[in-house]
ZAGUBA-935521 format. One record per residue (C-alpha): residue number from 1; chain; y, x negated, z. Coordinates in steps of 0.05 Angstrom, whole numbers. Example, Ala and Ser with C-alpha at 12.3 -4.5 7.8 and 13.67 -1.06 7.14 Angstrom:
<node i="1" ch="A" north="-90" east="-246" up="156"/>
<node i="2" ch="A" north="-21" east="-273" up="143"/>
end
This chain:
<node i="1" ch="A" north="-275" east="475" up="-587"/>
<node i="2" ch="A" north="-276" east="463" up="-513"/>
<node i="3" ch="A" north="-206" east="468" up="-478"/>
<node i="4" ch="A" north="-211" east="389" up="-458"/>
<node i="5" ch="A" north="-222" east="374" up="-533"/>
<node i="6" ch="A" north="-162" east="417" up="-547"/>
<node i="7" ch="A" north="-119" east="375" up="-496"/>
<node i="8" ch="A" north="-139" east="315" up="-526"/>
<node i="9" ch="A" north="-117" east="337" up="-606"/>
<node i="10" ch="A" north="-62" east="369" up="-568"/>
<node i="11" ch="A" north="-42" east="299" up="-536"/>
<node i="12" ch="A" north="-55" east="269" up="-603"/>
<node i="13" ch="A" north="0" east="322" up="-643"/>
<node i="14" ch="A" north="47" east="313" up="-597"/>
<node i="15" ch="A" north="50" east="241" up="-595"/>
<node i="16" ch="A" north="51" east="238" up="-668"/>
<node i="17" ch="A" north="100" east="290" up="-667"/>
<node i="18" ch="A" north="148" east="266" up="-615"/>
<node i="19" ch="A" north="131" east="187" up="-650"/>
<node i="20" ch="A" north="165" east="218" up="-724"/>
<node i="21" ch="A" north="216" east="253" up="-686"/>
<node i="22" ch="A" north="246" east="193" up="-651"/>
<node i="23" ch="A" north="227" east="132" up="-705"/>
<node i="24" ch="A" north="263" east="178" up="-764"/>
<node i="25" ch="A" north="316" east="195" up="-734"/>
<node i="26" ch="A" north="320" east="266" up="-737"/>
<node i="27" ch="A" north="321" east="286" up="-666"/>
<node i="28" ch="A" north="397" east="275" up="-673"/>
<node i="29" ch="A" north="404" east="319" up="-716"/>
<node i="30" ch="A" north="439" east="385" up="-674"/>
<node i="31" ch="A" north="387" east="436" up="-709"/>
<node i="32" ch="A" north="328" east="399" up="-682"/>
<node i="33" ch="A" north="357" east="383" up="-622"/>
<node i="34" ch="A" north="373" east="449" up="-599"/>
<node i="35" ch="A" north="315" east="494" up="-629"/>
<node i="36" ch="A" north="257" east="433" up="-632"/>
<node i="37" ch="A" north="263" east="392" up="-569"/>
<node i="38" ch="A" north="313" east="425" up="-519"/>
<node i="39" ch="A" north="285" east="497" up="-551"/>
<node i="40" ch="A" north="213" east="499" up="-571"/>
<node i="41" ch="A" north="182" east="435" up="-546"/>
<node i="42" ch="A" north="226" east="459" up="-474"/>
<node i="43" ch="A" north="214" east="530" up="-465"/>
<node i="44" ch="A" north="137" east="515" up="-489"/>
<node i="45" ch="A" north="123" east="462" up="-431"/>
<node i="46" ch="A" north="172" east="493" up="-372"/>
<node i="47" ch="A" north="137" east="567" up="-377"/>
<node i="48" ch="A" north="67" east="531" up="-361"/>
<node i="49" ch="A" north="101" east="484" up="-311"/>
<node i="50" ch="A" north="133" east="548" up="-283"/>
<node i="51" ch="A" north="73" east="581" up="-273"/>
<node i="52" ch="A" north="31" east="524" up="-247"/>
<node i="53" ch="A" north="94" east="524" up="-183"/>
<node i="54" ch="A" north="78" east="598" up="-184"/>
<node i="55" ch="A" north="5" east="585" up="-161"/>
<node i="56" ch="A" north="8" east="534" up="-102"/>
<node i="57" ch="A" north="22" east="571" up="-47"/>
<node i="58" ch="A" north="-38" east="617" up="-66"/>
<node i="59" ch="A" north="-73" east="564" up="-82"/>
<node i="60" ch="A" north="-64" east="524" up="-13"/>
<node i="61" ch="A" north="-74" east="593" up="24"/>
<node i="62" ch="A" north="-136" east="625" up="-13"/>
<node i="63" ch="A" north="-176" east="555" up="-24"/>
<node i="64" ch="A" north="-163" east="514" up="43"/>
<node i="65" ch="A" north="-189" east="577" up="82"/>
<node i="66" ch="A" north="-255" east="585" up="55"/>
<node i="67" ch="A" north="-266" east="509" up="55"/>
<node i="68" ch="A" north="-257" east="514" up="128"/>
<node i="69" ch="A" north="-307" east="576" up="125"/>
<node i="70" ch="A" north="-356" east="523" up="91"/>
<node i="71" ch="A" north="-370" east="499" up="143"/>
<node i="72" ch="A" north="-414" east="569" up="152"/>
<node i="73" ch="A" north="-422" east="563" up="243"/>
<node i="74" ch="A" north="-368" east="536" up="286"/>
<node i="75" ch="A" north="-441" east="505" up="326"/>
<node i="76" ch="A" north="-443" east="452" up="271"/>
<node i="77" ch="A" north="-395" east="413" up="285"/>
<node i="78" ch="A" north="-428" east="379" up="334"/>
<node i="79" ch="A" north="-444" east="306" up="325"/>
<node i="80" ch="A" north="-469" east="302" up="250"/>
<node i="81" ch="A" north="-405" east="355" up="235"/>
<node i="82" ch="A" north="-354" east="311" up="280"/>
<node i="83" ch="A" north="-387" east="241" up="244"/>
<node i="84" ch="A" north="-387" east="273" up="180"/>
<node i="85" ch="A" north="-314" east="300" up="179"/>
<node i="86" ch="A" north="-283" east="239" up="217"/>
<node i="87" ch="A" north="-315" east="192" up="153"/>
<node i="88" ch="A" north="-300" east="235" up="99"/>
<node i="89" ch="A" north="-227" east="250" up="123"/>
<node i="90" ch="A" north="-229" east="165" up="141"/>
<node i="91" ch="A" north="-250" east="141" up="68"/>
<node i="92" ch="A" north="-201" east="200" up="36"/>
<node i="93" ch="A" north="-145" east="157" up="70"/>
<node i="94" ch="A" north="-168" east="92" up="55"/>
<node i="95" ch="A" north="-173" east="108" up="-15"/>
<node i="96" ch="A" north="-96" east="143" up="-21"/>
<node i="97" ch="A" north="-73" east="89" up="8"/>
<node i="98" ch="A" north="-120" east="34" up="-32"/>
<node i="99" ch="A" north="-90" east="70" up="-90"/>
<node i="100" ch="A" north="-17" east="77" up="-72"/>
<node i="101" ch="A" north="-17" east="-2" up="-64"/>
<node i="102" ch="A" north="-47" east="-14" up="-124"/>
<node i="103" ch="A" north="7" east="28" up="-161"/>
<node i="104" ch="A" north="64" east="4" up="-124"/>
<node i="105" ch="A" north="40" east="-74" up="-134"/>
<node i="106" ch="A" north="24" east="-57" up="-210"/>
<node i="107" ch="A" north="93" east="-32" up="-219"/>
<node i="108" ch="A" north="69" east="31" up="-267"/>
<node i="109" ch="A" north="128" east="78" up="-290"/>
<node i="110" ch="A" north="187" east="24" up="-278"/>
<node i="111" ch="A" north="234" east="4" up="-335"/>
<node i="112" ch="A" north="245" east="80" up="-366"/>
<node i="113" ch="A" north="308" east="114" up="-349"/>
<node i="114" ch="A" north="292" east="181" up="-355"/>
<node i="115" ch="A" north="345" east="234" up="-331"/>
<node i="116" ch="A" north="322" east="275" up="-281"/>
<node i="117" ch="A" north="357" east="353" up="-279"/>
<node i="118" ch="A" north="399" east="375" up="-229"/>
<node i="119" ch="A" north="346" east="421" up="-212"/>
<node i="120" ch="A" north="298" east="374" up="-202"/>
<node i="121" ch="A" north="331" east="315" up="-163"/>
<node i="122" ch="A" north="289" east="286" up="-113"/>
<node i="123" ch="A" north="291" east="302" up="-37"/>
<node i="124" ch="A" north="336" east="250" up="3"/>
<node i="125" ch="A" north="302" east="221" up="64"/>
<node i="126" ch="A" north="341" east="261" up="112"/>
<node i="127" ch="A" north="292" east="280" up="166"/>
<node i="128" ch="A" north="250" east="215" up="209"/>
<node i="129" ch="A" north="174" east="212" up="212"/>
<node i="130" ch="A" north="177" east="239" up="282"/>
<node i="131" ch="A" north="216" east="302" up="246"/>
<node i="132" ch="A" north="166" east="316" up="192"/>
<node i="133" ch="A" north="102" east="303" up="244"/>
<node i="134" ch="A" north="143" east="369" up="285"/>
<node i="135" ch="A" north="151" east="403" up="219"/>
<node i="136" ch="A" north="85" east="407" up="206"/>
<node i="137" ch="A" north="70" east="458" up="251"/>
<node i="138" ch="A" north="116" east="513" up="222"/>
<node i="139" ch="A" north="160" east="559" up="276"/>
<node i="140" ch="A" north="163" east="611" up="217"/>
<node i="141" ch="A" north="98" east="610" up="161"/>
<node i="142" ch="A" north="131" east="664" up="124"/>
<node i="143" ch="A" north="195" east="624" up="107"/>
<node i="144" ch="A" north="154" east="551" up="99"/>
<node i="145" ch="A" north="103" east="587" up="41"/>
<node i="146" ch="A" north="179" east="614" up="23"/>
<node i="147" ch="A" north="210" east="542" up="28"/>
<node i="148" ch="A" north="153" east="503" up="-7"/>
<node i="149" ch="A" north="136" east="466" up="59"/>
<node i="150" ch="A" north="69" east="437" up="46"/>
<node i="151" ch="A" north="43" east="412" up="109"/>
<node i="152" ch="A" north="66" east="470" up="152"/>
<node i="153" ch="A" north="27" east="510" up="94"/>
<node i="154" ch="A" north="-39" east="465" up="104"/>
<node i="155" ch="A" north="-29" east="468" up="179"/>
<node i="156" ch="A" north="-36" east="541" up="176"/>
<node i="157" ch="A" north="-88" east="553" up="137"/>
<node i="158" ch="A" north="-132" east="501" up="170"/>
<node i="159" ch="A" north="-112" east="534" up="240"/>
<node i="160" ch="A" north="-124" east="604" up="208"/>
<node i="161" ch="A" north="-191" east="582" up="171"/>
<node i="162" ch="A" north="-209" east="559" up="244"/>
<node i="163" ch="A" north="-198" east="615" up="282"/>
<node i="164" ch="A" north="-238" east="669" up="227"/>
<node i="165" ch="A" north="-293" east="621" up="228"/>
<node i="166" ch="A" north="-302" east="633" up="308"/>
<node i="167" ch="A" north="-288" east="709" up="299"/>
<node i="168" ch="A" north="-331" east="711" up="227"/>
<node i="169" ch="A" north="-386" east="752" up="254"/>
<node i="170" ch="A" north="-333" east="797" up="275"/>
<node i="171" ch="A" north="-284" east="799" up="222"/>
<node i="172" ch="A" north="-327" east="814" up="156"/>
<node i="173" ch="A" north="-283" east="844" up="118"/>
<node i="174" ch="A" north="-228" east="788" up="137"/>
<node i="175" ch="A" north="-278" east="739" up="111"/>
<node i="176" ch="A" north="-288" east="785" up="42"/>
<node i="177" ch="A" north="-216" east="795" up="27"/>
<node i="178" ch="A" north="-206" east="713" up="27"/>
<node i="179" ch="A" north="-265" east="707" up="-11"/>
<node i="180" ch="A" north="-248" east="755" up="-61"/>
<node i="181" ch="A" north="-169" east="719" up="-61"/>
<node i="182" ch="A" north="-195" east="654" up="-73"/>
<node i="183" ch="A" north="-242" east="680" up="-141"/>
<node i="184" ch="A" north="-174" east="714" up="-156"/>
<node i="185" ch="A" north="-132" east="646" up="-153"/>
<node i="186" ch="A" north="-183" east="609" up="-183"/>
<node i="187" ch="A" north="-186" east="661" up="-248"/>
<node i="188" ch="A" north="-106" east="659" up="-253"/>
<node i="189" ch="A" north="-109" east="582" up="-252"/>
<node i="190" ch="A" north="-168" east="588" up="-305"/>
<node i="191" ch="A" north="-112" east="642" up="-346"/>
<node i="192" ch="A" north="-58" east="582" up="-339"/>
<node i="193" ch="A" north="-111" east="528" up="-366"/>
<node i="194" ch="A" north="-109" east="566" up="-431"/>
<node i="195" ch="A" north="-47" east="546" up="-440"/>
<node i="196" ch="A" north="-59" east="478" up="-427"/>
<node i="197" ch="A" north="-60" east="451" up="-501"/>
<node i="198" ch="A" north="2" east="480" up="-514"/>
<node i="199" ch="A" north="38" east="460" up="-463"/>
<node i="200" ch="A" north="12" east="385" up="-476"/>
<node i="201" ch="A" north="37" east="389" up="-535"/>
<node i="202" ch="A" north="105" east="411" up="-522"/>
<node i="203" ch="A" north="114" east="367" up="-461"/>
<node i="204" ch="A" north="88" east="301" up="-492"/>
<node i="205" ch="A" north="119" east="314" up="-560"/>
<node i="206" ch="A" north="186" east="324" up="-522"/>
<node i="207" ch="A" north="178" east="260" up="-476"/>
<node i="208" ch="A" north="162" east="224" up="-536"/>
<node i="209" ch="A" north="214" east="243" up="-587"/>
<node i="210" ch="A" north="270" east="229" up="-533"/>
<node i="211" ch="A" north="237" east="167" up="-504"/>
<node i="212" ch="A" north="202" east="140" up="-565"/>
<node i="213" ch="A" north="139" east="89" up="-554"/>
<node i="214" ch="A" north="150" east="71" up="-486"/>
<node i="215" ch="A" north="129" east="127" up="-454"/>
<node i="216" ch="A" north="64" east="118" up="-490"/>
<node i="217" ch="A" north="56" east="51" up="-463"/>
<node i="218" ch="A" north="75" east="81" up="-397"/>
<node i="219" ch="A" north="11" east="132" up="-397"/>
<node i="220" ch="A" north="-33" east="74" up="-413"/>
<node i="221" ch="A" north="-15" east="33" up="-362"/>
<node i="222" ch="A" north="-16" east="90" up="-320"/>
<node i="223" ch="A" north="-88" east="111" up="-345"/>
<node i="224" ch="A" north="-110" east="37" up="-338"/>
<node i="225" ch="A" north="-88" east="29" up="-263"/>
<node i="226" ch="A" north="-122" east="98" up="-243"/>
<node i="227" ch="A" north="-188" east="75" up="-271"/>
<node i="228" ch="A" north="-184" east="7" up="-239"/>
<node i="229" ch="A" north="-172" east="31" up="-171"/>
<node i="230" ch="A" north="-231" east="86" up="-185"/>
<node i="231" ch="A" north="-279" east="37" up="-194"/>
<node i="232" ch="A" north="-252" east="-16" up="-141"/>
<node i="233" ch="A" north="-268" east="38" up="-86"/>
<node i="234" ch="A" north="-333" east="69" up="-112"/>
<node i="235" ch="A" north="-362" east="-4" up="-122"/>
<node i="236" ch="A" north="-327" east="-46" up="-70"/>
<node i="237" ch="A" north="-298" east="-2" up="-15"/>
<node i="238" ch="A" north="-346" east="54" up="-9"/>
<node i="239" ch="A" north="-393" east="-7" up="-15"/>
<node i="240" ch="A" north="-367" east="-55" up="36"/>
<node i="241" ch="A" north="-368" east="7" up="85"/>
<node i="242" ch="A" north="-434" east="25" up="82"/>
<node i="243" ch="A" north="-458" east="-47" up="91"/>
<node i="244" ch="A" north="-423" east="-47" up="156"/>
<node i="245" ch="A" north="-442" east="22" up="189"/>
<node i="246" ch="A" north="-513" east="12" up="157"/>
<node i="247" ch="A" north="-537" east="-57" up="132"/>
<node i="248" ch="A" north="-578" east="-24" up="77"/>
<node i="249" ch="A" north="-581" east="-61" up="6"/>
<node i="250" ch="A" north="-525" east="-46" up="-36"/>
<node i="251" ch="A" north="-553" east="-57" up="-103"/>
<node i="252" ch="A" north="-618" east="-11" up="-88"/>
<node i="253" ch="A" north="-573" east="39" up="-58"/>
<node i="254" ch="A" north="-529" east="44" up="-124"/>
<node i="255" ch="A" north="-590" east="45" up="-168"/>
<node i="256" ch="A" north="-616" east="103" up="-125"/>
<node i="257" ch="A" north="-562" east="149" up="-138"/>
<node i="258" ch="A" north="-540" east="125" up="-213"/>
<node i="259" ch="A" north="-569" east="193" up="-234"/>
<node i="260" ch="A" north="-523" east="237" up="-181"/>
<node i="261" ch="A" north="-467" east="191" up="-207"/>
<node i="262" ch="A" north="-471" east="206" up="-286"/>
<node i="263" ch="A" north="-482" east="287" up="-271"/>
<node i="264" ch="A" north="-419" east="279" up="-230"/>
<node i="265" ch="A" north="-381" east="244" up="-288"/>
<node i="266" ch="A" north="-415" east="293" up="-341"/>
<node i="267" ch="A" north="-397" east="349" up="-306"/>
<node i="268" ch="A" north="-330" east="339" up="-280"/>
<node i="269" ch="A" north="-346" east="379" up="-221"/>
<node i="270" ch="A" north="-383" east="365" up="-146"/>
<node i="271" ch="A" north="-403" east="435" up="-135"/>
<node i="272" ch="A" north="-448" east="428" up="-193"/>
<node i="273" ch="A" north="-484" east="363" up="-170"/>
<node i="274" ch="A" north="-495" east="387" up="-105"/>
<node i="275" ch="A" north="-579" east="400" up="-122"/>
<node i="276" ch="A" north="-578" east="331" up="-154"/>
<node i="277" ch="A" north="-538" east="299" up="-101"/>
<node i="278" ch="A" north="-586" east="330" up="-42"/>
<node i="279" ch="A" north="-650" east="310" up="-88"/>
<node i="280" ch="A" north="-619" east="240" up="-91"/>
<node i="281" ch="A" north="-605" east="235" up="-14"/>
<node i="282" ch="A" north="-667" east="267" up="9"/>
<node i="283" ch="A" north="-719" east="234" up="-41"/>
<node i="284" ch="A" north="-695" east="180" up="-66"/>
<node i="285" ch="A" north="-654" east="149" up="3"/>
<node i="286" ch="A" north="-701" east="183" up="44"/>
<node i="287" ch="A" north="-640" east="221" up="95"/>
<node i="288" ch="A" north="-666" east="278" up="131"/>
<node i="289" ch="A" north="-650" east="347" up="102"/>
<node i="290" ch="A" north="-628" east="361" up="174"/>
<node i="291" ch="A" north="-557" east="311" up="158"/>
<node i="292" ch="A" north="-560" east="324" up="84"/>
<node i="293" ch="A" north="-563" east="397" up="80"/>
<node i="294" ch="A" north="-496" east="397" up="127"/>
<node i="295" ch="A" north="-471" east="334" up="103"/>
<node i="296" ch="A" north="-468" east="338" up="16"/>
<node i="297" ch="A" north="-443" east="411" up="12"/>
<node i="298" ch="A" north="-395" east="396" up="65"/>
<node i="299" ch="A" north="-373" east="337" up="29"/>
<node i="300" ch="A" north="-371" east="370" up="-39"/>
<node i="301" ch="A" north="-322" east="417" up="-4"/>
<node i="302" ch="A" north="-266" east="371" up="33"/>
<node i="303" ch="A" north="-291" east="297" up="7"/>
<node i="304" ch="A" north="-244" east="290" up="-58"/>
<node i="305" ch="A" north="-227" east="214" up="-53"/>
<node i="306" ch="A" north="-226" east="202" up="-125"/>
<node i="307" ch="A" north="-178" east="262" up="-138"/>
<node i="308" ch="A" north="-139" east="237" up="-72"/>
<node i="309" ch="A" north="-129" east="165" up="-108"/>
<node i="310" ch="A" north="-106" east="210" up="-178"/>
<node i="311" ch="A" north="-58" east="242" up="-133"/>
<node i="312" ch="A" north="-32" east="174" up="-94"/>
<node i="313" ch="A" north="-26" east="136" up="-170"/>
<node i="314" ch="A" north="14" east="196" up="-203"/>
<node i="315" ch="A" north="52" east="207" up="-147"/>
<node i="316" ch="A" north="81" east="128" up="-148"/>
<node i="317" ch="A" north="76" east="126" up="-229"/>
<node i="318" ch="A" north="117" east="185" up="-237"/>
<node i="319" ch="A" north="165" east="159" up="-187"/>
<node i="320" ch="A" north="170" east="93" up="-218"/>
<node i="321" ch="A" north="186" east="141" up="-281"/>
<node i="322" ch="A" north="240" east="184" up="-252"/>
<node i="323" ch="A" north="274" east="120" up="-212"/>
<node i="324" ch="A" north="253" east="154" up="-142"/>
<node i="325" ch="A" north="252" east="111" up="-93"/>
<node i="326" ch="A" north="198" east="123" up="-35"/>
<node i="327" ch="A" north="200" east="91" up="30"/>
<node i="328" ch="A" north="146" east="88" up="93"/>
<node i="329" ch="A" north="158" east="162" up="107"/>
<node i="330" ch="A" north="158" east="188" up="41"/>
<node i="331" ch="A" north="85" east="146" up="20"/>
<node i="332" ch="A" north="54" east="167" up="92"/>
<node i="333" ch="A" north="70" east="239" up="81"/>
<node i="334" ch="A" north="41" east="234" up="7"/>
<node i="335" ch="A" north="-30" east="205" up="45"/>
<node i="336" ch="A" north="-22" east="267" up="95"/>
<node i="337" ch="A" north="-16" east="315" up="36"/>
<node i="338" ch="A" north="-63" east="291" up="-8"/>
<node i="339" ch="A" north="-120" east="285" up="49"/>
<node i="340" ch="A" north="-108" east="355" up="77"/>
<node i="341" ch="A" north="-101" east="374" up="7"/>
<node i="342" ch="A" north="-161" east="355" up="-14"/>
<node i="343" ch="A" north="-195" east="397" up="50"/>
<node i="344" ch="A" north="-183" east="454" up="-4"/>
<node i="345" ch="A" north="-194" east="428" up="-66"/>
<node i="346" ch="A" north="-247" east="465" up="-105"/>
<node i="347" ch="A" north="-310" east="429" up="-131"/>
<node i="348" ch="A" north="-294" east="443" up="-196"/>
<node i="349" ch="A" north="-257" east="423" up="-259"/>
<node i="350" ch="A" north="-190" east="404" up="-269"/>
<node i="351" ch="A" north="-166" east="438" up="-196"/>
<node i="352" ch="A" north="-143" east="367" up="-180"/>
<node i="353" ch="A" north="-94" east="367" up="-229"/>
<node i="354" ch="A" north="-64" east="439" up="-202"/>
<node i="355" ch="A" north="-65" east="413" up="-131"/>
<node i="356" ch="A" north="-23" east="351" up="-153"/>
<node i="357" ch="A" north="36" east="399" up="-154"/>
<node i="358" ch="A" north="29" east="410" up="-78"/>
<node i="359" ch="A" north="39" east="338" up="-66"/>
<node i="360" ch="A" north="99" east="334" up="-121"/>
<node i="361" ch="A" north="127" east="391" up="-79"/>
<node i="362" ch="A" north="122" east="355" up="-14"/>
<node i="363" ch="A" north="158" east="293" up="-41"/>
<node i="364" ch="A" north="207" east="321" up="-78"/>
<node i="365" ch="A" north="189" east="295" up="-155"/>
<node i="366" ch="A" north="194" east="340" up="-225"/>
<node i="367" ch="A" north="126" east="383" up="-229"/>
<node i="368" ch="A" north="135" east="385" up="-296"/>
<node i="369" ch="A" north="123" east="313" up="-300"/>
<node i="370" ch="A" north="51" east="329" up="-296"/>
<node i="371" ch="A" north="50" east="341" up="-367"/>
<node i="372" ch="A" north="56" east="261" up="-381"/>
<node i="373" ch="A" north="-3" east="251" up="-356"/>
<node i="374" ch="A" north="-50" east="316" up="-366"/>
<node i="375" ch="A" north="-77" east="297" up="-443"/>
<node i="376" ch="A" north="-113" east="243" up="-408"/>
<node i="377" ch="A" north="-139" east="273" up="-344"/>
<node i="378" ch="A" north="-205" east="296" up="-375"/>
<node i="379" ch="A" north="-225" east="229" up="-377"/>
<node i="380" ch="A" north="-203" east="210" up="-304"/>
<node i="381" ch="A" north="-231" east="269" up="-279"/>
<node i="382" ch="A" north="-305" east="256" up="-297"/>
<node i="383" ch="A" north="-286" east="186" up="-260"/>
<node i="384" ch="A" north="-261" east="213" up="-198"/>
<node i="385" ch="A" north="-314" east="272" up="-195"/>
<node i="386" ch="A" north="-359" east="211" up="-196"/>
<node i="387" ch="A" north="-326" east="175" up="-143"/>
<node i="388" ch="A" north="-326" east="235" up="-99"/>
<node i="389" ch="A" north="-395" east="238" up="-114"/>
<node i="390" ch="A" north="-411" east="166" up="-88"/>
<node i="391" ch="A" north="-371" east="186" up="-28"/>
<node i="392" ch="A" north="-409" east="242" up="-5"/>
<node i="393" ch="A" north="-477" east="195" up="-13"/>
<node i="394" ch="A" north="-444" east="136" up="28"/>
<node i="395" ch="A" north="-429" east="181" up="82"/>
<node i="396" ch="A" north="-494" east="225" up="81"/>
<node i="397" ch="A" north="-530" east="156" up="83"/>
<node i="398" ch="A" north="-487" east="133" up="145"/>
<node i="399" ch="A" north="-490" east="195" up="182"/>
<node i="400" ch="A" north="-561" east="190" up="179"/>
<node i="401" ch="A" north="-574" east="113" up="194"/>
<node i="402" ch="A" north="-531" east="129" up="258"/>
<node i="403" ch="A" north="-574" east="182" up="281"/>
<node i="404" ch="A" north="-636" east="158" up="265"/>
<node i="405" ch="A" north="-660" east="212" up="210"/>
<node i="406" ch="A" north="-662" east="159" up="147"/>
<node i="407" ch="A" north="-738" east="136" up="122"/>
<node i="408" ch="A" north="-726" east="68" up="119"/>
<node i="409" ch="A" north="-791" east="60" up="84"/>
<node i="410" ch="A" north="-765" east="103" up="25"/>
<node i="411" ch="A" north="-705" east="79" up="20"/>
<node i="412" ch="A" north="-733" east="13" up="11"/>
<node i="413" ch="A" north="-782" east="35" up="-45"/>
<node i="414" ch="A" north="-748" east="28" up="-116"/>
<node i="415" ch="A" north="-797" east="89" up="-139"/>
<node i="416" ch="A" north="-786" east="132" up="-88"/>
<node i="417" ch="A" north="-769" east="206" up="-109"/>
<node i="418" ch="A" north="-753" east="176" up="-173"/>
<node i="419" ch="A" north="-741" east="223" up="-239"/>
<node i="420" ch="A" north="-720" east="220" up="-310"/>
<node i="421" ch="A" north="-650" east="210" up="-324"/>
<node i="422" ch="A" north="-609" east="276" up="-318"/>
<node i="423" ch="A" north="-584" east="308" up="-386"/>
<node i="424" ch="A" north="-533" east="345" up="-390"/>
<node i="425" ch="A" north="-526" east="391" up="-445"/>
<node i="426" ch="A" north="-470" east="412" up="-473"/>
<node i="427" ch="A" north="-436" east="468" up="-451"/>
<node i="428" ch="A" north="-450" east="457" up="-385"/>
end
């Protein structure tokens, strides 16, 4: 069985669990109170929380650098690099915040009381936005990777990743080492993952048996905003964007890269529709392979708008859940986060879900929260893989039109470059 399958029965148990737990009555009893839900269903779902916290820092460091490497010669980020970063990093903000105002005007998470641990309280407001702008820049990196900080994290690496991509021809073994860290990371995240069913199971079945069917309404309303706001940007934002830098026909356009769009939901991961994303751009839209072989790996690498949206919903549902209140600062710094975040965020998988953890961090909210809501992220992470997907072609396409290296003439032929529907099979 493949470990999203597992998640799902896991999701299943443990609502059914927690659901006979709390409508019998017998999570007052002291026995199952202290062994079942405060023992086994606890301990279960706070040693994989634990060791997803363990992984952030390494995870920020060891993925954000070679993302930055990517980018393969400092040379290229010359007009197409400087359009193409500027748009991706533009629509990654647009769609946070699209997706932060749908969750606060939808209200998901509010009407639970849910008591939050001592250890877990959220952080109090006490520095301004002109405070946490300084902050990102840390005086000491060694005591903000110790401290949790975030943005002074991101800020490093990016300035780091910078700085060995100028001095890469110089610095091989530099280069290696992070290369080497990153497969590292990326293995101990895949070790955690195991766990993953497990942990569902202990987390939800917990949540459930003390909070009954609410919660499970919750996670469907929840589940039902993130899907909605997916959709809203792929089809209307991303949309209405590249009608205005372009003019090109919408409809044709989103027929012309249907087939990039299902690999990317079938395969839950960028990375692996780069070759049918550059086939789509270059045959079907007719973009130059001069913007498109720059523009669709680059994008794979930092352009994560649909996991940026997961990020921005969670963040405000599981707020809502906890009774958190956010102001201006608190919802500007999650948009910071989750766009430098997703600079880093591997084109694989899942890795969304780990890199939510940095932006819990940052605000201050219960990491192990993220167990509400991991049973169902299979299912919105083929939707946002898509959505990134549809991103990087928008912004290939507009890249292009600007600089004149778009056929017009195949664009504007239905047939053109066109091939069979893409299958998938199974174990891919």
């Amino acid at each position: 069985m493949s470990l999203a399958n597992k998640v799902l029965v896991a999701l299943g148990l443990g609502l059914l669990v927690g659901l006979i737990i709390n409508i019998s009555g017998i999570g007052d009893m002291p026995w199952i109170k202290e062994y079942v839900i405060d023992g086994l269903f606890k301990v279960g779902g706070g040693l994989f929380v634990n060791a997803l916290k363990m992984l952030i820092v390494p995870l920020v460091l060891f993925s954000l650098i070679p993302g930055i490497l990517g980018i393969g010669d400092i040379r290229l980020l010359g007009k197409i690099g400087t359009k193409s970063f500027a748009l991706y990093v533009a629509t990654t903000a647009i769609a946070i915040t699209t997706a932060i105002t749908l969750a606060a005007l939808s209200g998901i998470g509010t009407g639970l009381d849910i008591p939050l641990e001592e250890a877990f309280q959220g952080k109090e407001a006490t520095k301004s936005f002109t405070e946490i702008l300084i902050g990102i820049v840390p005086p000491n990196v060694i005591k903000a990777m110790a401290n949790g900080d975030m943005l002074a994290i991101i800020f490093f690496s990016i300035f780091f990743g910078i700085a060995l991509l100028i001095e890469i021809k110089d610095s091989p073994d530099v280069v290696k080492f992070i290369d080497q860290m990153n497969r590292v990371v990326m293995r101990m995240i895949d070790m955690v993952m195991i766990f993953a069913p497990y942990a569902v199971f202990c987390l939800v079945g917990k949540a459930v048996a003390e909070l009954g069917i609410d919660i499970v309404i919750q996670i469907s309303g929840y589940f039902m905003v993130i899907i909605f706001a997916l959709l809203f940007h792929a089809f209307v934002t991303q949309m209405i964007i590249l009608k205005a830098f372009t003019g090109l026909d919408i409809g044709l356009f989103l027929k012309k890269i249907r087939n990039a769009q299902t690999f990317a939901f079938s395969t839950s991961s960028s990375g692996a529709t780069i070759p049918i994303t550059l086939r789509t751009v270059q045959e079907r839209l007719g973009v130059d392979k001069s913007v498109s072989a720059f523009s669709v790996p680059f994008g794979a690498t930092i352009n994560m708008d649909g996991t940026a949206m997961m990020q921005g919903v969670a963040t405000v549902f599981i707020a809502n859940l906890y009774g958190v209140d956010f102001g201006i600062t608190e919802y500007v710094t999650i948009v910071v986060t989750a766009v430098l975040a997703s600079i880093g965020t591997a084109a694989v998988p899942s890795v969304g879900l780990v890199m939510l953890t940095l932006v819990f961090s940052q605000v201050g909210l219960p990491i192990e929260a993220i167990g509400y809501i991991l049973g169902i992220d299979r299912i919105v992470d083929m939707t946002r893989t898509a959505v990134n997907v549809t991103g990087d072609t928008v912004v290939t396409t507009i890249v292009a039109k600007s600089e004149d290296r778009i056929d017009i003439d195949v664009f504007n032929d239905p047939n053109a470059g066109d091939f069979e529907d893409v299958h998938v099979p199974n174990k891919a």
